[in-house]
N, C-alpha and C positions, 0 to 999 in steps of 0.2 A: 688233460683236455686235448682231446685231437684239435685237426685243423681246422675241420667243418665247424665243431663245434665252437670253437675262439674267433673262426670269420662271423659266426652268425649267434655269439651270446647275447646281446642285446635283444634278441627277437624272441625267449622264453617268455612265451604269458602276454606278450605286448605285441598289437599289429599284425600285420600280417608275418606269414613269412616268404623269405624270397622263394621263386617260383623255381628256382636251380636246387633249392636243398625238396624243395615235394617231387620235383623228376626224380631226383635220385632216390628217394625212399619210396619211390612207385617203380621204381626199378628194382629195388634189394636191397639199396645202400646201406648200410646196417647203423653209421657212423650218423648220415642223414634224416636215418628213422628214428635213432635217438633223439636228433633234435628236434622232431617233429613229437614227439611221444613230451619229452621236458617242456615245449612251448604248449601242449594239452593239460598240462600234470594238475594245475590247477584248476583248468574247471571240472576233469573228473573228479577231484577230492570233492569240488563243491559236489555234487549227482550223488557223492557214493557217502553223503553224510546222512543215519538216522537220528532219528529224534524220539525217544520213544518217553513213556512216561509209569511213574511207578505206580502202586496201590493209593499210596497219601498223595500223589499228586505232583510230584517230584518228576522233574526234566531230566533226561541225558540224552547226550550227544556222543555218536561215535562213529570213526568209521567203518563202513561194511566192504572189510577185506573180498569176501566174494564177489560185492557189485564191483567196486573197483577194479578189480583183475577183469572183470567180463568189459567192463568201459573200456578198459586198454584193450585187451585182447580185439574187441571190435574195431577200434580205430586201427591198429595192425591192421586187420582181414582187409579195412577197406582202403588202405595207404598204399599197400604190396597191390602192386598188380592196376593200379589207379589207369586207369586212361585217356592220354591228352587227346581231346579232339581240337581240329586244326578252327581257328577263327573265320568268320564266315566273311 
């Protein structure tokens, strides 16, 4: 566990997170977009769950490897490169 990520473990999944670790992984931070991707991790699993059902009527549940990686991949696209505009 790096720095970033032991200053700011408390904040996976819970609350916001600090505004110094989203500058940095809208800069590149690689260390910062990990924590930012780990504090997401759960509600993409929730998005990327199907539910589908058999002939008899039967329930399963699974993840869709595919949508998953396209949920991450998108919050990537839109983290890198983010733009702070200044408060008015």
């Amino acid at each position: 566990m790096n720095k970033v990520q032991k200053k700011h473990r408390n904040h996976h999944g819970k609350g916001l997170l600090p505004i110094s670790v989203i500058r940095a992984a809208s800069c590149g931070n690689p260390e910062s977009l990990q924590v930012v991707i780990k504090h997401y991790e759960r509600l993409i699993l929730h998005y990327s769950v199907i539910r589908a059902y058999s002939d008899d009527g039967k329930s399963y549940v699974f993840i869709d490897e595919a949508l998953r990686s396209e949920l991450r991949s998108k919050l990537i696209n839109k983290v890198v490169g983010f733009e702070f505009k200044p408060a008015v």
